[in-house]
N, CA, C and O of each residue as an XYZ file, in Angstrom:
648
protein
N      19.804      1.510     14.464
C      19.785      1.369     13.029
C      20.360      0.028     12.601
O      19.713     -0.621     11.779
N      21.685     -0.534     13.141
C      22.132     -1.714     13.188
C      21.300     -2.744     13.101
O      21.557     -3.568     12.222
N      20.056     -2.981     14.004
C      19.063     -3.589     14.667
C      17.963     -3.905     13.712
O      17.299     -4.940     13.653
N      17.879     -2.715     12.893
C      16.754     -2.909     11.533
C      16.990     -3.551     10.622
O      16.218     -4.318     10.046
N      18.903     -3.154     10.186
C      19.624     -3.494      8.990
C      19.581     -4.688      9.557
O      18.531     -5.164      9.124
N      20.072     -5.469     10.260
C      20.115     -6.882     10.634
C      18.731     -7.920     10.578
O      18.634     -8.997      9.989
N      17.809     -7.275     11.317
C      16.705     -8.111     10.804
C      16.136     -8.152      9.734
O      15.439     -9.102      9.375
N      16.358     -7.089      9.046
C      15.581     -6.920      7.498
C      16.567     -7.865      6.584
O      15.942     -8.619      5.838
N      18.117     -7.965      6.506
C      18.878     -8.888      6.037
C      18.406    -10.308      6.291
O      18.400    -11.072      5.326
N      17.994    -10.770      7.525
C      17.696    -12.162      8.016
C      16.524    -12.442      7.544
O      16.315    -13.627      7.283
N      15.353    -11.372      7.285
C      14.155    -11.436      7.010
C      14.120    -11.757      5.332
O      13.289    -12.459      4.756
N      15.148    -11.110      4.791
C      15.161    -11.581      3.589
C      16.035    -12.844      3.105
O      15.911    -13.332      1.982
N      16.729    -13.209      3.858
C      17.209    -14.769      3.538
C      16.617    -15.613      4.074
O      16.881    -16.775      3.767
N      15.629    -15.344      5.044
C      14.653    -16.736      5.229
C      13.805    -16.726      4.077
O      13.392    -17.714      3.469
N      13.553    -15.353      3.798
C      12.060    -15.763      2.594
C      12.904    -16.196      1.437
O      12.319    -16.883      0.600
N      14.126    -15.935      1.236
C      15.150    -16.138     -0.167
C      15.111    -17.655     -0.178
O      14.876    -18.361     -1.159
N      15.413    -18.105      1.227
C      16.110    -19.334      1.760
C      14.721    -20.559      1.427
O      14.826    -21.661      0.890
N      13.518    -19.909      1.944
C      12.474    -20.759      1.607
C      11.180    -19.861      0.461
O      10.054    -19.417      0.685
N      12.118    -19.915     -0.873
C      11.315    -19.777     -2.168
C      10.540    -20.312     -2.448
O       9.393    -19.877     -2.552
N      10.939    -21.553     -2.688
C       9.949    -22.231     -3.092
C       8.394    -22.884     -1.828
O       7.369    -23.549     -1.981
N       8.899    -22.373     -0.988
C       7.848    -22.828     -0.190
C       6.940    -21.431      0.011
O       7.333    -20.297     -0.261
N       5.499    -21.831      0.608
C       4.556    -20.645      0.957
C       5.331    -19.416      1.573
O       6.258    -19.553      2.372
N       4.820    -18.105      1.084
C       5.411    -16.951      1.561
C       4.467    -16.783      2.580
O       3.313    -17.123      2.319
N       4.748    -16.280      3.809
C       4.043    -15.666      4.895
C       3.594    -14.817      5.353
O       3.981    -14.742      6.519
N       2.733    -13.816      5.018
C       2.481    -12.088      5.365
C       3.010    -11.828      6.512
O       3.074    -10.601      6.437
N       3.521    -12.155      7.725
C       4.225    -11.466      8.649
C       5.756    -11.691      8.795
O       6.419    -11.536      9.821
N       6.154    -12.055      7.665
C       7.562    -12.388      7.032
C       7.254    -11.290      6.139
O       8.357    -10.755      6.027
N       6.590    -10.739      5.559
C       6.225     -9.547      4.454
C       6.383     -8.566      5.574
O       7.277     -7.723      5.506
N       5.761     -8.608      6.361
C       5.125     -7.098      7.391
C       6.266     -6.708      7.630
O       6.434     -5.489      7.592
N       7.337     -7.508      7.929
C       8.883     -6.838      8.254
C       8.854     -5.690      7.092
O       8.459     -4.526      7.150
N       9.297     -6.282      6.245
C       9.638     -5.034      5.369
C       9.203     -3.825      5.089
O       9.632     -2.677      4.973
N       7.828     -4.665      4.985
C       6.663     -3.219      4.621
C       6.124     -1.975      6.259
O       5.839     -0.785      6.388
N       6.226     -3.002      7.042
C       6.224     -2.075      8.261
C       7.272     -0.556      8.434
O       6.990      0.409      9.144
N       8.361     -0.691      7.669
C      10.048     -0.316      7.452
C       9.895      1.345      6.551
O      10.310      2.496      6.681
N       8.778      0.321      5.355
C       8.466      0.762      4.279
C       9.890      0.536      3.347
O      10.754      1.372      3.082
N       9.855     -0.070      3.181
C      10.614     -1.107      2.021
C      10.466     -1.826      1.155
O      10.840     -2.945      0.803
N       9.683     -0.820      0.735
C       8.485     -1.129     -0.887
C       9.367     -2.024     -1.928
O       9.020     -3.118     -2.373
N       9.981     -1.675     -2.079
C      10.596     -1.989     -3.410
C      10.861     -3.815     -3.349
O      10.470     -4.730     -4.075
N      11.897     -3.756     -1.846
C      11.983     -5.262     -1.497
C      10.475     -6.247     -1.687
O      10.156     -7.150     -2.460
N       9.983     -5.744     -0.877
C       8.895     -6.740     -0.183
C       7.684     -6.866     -1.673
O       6.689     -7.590     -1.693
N       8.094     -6.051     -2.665
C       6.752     -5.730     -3.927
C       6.898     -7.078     -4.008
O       6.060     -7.688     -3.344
N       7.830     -7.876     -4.711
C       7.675     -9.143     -5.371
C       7.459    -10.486     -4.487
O       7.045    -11.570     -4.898
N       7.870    -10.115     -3.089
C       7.480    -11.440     -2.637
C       5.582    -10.830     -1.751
O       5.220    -11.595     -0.857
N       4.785     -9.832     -1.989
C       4.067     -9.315     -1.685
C       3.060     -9.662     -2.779
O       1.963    -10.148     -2.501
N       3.454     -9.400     -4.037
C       2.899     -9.853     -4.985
C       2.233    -11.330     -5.649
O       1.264    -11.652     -6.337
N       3.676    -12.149     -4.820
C       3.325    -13.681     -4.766
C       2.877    -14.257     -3.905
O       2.794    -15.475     -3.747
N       2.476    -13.247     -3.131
C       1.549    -13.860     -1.637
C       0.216    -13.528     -2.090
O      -0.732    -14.299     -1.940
N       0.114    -12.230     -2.723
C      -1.245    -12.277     -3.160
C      -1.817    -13.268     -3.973
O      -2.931    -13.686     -3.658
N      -1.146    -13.798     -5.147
C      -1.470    -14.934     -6.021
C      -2.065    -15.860     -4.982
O      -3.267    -16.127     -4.997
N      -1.282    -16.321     -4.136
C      -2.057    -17.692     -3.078
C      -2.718    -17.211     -2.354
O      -3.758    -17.709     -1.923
N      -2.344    -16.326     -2.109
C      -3.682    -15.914     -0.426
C      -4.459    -14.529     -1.012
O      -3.858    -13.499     -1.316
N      -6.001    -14.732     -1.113
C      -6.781    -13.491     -1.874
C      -7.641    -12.803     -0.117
O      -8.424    -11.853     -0.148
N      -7.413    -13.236      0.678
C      -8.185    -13.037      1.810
C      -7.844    -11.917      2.306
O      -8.639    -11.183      2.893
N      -6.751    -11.684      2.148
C      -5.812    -10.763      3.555
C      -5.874     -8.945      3.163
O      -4.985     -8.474      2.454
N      -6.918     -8.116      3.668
C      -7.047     -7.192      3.175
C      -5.893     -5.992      3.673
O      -5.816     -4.926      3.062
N      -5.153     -6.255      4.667
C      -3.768     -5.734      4.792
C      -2.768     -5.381      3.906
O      -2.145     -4.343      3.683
N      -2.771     -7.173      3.187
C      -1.666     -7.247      2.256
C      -2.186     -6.153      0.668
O      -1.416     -5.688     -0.172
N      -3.861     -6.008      0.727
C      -4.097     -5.404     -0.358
C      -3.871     -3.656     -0.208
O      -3.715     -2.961     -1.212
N      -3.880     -3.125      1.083
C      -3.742     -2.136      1.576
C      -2.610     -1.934      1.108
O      -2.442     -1.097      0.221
N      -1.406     -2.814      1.719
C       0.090     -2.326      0.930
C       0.266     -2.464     -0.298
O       1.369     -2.022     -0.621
N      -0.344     -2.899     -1.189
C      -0.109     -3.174     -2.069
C      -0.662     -1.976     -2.738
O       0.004     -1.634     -3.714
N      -1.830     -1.152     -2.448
C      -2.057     -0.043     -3.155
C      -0.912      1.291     -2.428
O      -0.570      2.362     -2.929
N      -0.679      0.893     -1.563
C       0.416      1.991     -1.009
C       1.671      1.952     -1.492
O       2.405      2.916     -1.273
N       2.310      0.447     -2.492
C       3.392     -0.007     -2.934
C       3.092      1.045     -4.653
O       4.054      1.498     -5.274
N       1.909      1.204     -5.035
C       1.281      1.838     -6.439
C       1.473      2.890     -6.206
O       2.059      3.524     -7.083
N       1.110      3.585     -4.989
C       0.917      5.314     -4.612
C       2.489      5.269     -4.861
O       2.872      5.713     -5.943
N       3.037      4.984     -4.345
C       4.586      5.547     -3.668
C       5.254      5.093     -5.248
O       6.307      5.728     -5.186
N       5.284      4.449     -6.496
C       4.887      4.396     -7.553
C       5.279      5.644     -8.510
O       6.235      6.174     -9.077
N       3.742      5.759     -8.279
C       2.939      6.628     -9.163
C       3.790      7.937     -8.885
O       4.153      8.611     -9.849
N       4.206      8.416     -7.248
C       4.404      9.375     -6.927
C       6.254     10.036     -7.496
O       6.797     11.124     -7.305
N       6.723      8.801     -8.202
C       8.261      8.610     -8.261
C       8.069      8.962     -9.369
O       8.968      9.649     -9.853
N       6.984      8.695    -10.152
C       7.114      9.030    -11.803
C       6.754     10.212    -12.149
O       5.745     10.651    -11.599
N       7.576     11.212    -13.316
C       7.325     12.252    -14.071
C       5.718     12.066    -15.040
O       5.350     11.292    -15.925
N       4.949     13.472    -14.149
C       4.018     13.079    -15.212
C       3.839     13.539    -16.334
O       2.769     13.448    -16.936
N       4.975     14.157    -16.817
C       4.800     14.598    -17.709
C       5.287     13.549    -19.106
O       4.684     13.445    -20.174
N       6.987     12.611    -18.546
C       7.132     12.269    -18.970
C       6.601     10.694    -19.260
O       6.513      9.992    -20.267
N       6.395     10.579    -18.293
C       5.574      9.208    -17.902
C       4.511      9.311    -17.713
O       4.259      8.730    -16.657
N       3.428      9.852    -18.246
C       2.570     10.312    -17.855
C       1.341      8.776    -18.033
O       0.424      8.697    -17.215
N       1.454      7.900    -18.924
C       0.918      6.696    -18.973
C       1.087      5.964    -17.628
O       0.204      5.408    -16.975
N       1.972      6.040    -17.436
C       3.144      4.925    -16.327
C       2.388      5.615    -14.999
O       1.747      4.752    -14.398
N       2.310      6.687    -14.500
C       1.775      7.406    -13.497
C       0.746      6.806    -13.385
O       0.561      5.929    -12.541
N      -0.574      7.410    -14.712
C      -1.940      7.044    -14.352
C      -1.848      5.682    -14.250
O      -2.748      5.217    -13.550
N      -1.037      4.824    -14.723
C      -1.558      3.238    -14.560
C      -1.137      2.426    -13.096
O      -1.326      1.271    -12.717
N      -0.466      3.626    -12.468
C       0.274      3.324    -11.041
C      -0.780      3.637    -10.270
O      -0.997      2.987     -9.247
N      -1.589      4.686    -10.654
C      -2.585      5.283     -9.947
C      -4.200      4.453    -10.214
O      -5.047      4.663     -9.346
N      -4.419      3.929    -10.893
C      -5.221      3.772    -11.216
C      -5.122      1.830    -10.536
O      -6.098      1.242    -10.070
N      -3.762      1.239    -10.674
C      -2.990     -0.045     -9.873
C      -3.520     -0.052     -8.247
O      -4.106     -1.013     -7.748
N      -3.190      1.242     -7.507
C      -3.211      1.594     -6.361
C      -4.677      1.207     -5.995
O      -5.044      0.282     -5.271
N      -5.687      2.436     -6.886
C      -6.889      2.500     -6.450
C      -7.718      1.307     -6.706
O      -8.772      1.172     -6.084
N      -7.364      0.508     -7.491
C      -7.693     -0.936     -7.515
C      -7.350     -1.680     -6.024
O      -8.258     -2.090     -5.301
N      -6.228     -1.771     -5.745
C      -5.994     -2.727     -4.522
C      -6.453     -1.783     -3.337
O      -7.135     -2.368     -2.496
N      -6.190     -0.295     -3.077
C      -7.324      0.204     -2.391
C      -8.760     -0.303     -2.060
O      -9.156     -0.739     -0.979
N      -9.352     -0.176     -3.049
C     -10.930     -0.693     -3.504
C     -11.141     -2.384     -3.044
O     -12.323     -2.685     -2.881
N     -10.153     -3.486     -2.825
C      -9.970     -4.586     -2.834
C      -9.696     -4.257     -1.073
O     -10.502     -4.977     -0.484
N      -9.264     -3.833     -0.535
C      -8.961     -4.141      0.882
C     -10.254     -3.468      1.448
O     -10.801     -4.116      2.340
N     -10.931     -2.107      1.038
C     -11.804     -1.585      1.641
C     -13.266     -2.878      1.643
O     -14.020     -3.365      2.485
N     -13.064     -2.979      0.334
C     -14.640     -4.145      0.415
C     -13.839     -5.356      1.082
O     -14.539     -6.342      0.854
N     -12.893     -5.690      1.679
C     -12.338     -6.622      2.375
C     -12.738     -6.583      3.478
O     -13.797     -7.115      3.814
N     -12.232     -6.162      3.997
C     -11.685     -5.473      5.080
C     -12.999     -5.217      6.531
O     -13.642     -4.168      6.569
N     -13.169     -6.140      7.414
C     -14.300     -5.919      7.926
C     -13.613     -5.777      9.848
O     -12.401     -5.730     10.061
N     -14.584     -5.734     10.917
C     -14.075     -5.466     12.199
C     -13.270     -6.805     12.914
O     -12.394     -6.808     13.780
N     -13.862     -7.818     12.268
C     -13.316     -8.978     12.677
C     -11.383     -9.370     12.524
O     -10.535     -9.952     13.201
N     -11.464     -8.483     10.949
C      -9.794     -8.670     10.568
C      -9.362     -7.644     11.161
O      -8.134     -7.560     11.193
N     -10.167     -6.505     11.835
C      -9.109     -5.918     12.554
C      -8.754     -5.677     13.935
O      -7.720     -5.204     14.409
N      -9.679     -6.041     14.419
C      -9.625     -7.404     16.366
C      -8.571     -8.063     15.737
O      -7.452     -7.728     16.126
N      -8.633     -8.908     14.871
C      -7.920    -10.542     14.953
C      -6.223     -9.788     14.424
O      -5.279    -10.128     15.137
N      -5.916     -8.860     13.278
C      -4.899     -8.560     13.351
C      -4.061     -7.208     13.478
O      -3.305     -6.776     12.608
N      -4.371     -6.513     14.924
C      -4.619     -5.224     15.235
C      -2.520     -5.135     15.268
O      -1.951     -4.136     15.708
N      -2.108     -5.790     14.978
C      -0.786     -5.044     14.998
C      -0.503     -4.721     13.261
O       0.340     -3.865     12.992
N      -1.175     -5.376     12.212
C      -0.948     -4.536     11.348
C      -1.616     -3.574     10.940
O      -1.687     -3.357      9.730
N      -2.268     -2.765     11.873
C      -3.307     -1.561     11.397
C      -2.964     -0.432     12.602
O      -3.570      0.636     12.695
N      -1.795     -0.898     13.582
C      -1.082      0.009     14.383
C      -1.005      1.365     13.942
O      -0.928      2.266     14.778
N      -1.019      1.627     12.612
C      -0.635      3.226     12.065
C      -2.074      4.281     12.375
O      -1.983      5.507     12.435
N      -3.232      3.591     12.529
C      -4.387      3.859     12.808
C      -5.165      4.206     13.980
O      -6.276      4.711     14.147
N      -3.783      3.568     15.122
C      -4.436      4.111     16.584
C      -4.477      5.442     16.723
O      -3.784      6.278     16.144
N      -5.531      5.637     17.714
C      -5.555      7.175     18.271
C      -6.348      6.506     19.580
O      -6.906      5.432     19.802
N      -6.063      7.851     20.393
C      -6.949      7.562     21.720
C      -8.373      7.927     21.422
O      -8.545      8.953     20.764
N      -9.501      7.185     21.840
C     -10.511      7.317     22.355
C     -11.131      8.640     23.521
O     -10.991      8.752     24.738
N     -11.805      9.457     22.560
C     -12.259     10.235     23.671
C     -13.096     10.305     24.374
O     -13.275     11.282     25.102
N     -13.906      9.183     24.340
C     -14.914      9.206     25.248
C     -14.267      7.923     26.698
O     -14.620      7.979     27.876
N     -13.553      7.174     26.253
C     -12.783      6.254     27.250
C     -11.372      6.594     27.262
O     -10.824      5.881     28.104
N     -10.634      7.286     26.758
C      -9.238      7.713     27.097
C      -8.396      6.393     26.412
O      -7.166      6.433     26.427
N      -9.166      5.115     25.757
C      -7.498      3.939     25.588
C      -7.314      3.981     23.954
O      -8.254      4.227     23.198
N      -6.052      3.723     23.541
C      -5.602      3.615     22.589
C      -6.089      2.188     21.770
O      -6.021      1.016     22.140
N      -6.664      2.850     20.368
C      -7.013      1.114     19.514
C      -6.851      1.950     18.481
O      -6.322      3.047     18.306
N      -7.704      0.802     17.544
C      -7.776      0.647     16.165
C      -9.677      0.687     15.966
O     -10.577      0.105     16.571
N      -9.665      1.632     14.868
C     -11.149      1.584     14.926
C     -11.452      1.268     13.488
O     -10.582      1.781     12.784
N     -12.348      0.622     12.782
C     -12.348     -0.048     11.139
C     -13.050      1.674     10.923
O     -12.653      2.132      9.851
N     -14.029      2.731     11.745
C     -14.334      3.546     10.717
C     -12.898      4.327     10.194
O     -12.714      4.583      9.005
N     -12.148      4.583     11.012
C     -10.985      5.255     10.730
C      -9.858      4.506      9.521
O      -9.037      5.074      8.800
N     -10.095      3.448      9.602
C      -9.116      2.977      8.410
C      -9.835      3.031      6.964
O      -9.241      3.397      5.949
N     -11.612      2.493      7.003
C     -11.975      2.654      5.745
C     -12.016      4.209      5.121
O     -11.945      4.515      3.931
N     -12.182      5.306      6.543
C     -12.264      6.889      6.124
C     -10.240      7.037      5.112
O     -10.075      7.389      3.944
N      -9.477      6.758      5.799
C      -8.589      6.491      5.344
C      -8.144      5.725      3.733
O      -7.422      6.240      2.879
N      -8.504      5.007      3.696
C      -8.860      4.412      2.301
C      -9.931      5.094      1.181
O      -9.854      5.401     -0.009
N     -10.632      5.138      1.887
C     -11.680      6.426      1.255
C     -11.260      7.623      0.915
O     -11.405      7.562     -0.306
N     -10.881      8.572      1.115
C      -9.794      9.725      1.036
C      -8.495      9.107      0.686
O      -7.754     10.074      0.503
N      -7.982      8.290      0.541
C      -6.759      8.056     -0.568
C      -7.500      7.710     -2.192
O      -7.070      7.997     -3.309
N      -8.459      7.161     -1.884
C      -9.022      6.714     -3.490
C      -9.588      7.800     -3.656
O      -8.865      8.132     -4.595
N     -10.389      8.795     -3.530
C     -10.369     10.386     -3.702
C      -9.848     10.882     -4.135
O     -10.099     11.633     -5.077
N      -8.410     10.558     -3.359
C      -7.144     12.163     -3.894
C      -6.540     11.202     -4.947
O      -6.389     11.858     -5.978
N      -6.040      9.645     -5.163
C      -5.734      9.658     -6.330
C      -6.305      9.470     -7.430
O      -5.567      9.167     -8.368
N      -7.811      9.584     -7.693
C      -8.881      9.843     -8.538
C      -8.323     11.684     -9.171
O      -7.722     11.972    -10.206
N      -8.820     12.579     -8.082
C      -8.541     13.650     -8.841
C      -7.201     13.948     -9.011
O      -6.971     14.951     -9.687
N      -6.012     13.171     -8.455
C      -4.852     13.184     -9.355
C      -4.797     12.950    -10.781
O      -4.143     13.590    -11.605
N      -5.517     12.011    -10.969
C      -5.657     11.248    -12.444
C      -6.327     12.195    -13.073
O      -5.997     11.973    -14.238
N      -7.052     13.110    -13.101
C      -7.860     14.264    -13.768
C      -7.027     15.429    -13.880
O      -6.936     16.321    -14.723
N      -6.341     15.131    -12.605
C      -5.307     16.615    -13.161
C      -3.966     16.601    -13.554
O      -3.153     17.525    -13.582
N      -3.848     15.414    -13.856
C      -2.296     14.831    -14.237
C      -2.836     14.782    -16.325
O      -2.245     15.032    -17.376
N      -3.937     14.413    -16.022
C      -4.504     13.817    -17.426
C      -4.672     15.520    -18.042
O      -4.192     15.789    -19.144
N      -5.209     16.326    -17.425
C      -5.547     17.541    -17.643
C      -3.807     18.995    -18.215
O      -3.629     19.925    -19.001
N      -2.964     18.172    -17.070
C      -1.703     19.019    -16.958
C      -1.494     18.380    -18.704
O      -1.667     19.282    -19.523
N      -1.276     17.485    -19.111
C      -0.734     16.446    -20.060
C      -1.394     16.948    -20.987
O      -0.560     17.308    -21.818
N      -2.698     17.261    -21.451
C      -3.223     17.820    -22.010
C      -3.086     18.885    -22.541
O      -3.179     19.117    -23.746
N      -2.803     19.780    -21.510
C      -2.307     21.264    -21.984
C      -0.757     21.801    -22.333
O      -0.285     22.796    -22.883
N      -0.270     20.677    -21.752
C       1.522     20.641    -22.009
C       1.599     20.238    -23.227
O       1.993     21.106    -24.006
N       1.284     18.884    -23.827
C       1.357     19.081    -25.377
C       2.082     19.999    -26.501
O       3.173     20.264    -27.004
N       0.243     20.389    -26.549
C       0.223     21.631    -27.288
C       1.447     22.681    -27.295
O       2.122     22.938    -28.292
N       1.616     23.240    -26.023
C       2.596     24.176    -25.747
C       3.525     23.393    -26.004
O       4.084     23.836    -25.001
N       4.328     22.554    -26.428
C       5.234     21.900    -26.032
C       5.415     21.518    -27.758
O       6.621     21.521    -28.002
N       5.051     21.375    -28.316
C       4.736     21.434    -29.885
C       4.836     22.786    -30.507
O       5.122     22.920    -31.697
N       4.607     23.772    -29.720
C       4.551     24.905    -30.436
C       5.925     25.415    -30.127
O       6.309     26.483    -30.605
């Protein structure tokens, strides 16, 4: 645990240390690998501004919206939710039409969460149908979140007035 806390500290005073210069997505991946959303949102955010290529960084970035969306009351926040959700499925939608076999040969350690073994050859990879099925079924479920969050909100109201 020592070992994490220490590099994630160092990881964030190099990127602190060099602000003003280009941010680096595998100076990002520390954090977000961790899942250390909160840190890595803003210097994640300003990597996207310069670099529009990297369909990884758009992947976390809709997973930085889910995890979001998922913190907020929808009843009380119920704006704030759908617009987290609706944030997500945007940068979702942005990495999937990204996102092709070449970026994920060329950068197979950030799509590590995606291995499984092969059953017809027995070795462990990364396969692009499995990550876009993945992306595909997250923009799904937070689609009909948004219908039934919009729907719950709807009917709470009323009762809630009376």
């Amino acid at each position: 645990m020592t070992k994490i806390g220490l590099t994630q500290f160092l990881v964030l005073i190099l990127i602190s240390a060099a602000y003003g210069q280009k941010v680096k997505y595998k100076d990002i991946y520390a954090l977000l690998s961790t899942k250390q959303f909160e840190q890595a949102e803003p210097f994640l955010k300003r990597y996207l501004k310069e670099t529009t290529d990297n369909p990884n960084a758009y992947l976390f970035m809709g997973n930085i919206f889910q995890e979001k969306s998922s913190a907020n009351d929808i009843l009380k926040q119920t704006d704030l939710a759908i617009a987290n959700m609706d944030s997500a499925i945007y940068f979702y939608d942005r990495a999937y039409k990204t996102i092709d076999d070449r970026e994920v040969r060329k950068n197979k350690e950030y799509y590590q969460h995606y291995s499984r073994r092969d059953l017809r050859t027995g070795d462990f990879g990364v396969k692009l149908s499995d990550i876009q099925f993945d992306i595909e079924k997250r923009m799904q479920a937070l689609k009909e979140k948004i219908d039934k969050v919009r729907m719950t909100k709807h009917f709470f109201s009323p009762a809630d007035r009376a």
